[in-house]
N, C-alpha and C positions, 0 to 999 in steps of 0.2 A: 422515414427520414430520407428527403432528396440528399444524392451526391453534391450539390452544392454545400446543404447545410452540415452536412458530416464532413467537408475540407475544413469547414468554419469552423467546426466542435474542434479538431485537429488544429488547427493554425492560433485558435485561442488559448489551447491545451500547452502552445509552444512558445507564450508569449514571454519574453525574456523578465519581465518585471517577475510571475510567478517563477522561472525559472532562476533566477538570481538570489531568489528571497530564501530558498533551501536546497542548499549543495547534497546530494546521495549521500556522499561521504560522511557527513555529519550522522547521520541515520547509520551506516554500516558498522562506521567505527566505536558505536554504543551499544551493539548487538555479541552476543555470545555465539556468530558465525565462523564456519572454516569453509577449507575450499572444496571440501568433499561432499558438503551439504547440499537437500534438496530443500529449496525454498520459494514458496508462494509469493507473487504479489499482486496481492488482490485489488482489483478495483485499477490496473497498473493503466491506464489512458492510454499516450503514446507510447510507452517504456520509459521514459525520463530514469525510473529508478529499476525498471527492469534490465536494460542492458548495463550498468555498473554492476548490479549482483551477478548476471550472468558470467561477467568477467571476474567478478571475486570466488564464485564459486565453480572456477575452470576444470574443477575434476568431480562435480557434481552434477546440478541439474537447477534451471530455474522455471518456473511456471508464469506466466504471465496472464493475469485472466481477468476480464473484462465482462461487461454488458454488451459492447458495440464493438460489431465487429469491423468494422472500419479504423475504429486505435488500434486494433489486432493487426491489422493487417500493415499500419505503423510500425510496430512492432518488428516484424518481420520483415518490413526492408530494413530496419536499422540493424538488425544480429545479421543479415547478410551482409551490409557493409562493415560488421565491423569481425565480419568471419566467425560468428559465433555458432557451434553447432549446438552448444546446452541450453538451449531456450528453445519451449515448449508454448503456444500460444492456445490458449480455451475459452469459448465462448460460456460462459455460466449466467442464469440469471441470478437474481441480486440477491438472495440467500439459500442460494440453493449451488453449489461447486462441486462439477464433477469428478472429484479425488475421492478415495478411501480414505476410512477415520485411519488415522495416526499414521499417516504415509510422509507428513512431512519433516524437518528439521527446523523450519524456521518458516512465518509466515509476516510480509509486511502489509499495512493495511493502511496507505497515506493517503492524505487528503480524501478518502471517502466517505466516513462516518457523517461529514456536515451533508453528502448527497446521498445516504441511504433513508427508506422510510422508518424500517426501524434498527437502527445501529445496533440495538443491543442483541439481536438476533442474527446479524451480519458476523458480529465479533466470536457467538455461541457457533456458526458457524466454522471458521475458523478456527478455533479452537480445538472443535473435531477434528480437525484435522492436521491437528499436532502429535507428534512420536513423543512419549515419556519424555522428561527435559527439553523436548521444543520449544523455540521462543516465538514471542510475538512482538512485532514492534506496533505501535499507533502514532501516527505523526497527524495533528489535525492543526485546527486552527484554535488560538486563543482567546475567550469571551472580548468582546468592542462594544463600547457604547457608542450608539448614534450611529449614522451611516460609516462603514470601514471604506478608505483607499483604496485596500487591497483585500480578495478575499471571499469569502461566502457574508451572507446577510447577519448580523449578530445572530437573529431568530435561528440561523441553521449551523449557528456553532454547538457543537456538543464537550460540555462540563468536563474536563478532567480528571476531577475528582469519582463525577457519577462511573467516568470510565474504568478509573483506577478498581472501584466499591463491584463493576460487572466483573472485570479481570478477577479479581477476588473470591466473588462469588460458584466462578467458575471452576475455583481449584488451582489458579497462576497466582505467581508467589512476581512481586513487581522487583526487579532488579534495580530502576532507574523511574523517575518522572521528572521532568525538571522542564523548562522552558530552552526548546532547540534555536529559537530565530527571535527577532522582532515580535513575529507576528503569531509562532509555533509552537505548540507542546511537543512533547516524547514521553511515550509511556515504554516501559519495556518490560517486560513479564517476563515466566516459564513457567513449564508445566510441571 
């Protein structure tokens, strides 16, 4: 990927329409998080929802982990501007995350599932890497007929329900599913 086209991934990633359309906060405050928790966010772009947890979990630890390391590096100029020293930035590929199984407290997983190849392996992944009562949040997109405004393609949205039926299968018990935004689902599990 040229440095052109990775400003682009980044400036696209920062476009206020996506950005308006789901506040962090919405996602935090449906979560069984504290401040002392260490928590994943996988698939995290620019940070959008990475530096709000870093600040919610000011006496823990946040992981920020990506494919591209150019959102990474996003990343990390925004926890320095905003003085944050618990944010931890990891290159991973797309179902493979360099953590120990059950190292975390909590892992969020937004907006990725509709750009993973196979989600339900992404989430198996994740998973692993939850502590006893860990939670997971999923934030995606909701099925659209016909071309959507906003959004990934109907074709690369992924089912709720099928999500709900993996989280399930895995052994997480769903706290929450309900519709976050317009355009959003929220699943929210533990282990």
């Amino acid at each position: 990927m040229s440095p052109k086209s990775s400003v682009k991934n980044v400036q696209a990633l920062l476009h206020p329409t996506l950005e308006e359309s789901y506040d962090p906060q919405s996602m935090i405050a449906l979560v069984p998080i504290h401040n002392d928790n260490i928590v994943a966010d996988i698939g995290s772009g620019p940070g959008w929802l990475s530096i709000p947890l870093a600040k919610y979990v000011y006496a823990g630890k946040c992981y920020a982990i990506d494919v591209q390391k150019d959102m990474l590096k996003h990343v990390k100029n925004q926890a320095e501007e905003a003085k944050l020293k618990n944010i931890e930035t990891l290159v991973s590929k797309e179902n493979s995350i360099p953590l120990e199984d059950n190292s975390i407290d909590g892992v969020a997983l937004s907006d990725v599932l509709n750009e993973a190849s196979r989600p339900k392996t992404l989430i198996k992944e994740a998973t692993r890497l939850l502590k006893k009562s860990g939670w997971i949040s999923i934030v995606d997109w909701l099925p659209a007929e016909g071309k959507s405004e906003v959004g990934p393609a109907a074709s690369r949205r992924v089912d709720q329900q099928e999500i709900r039926e993996t989280l399930e299968s895995l052994g997480l018990t769903t706290l929450t599913s309900r519709q976050l935004t317009p355009h959003r689902y929220i699943i929210v599990a533990r282990k």
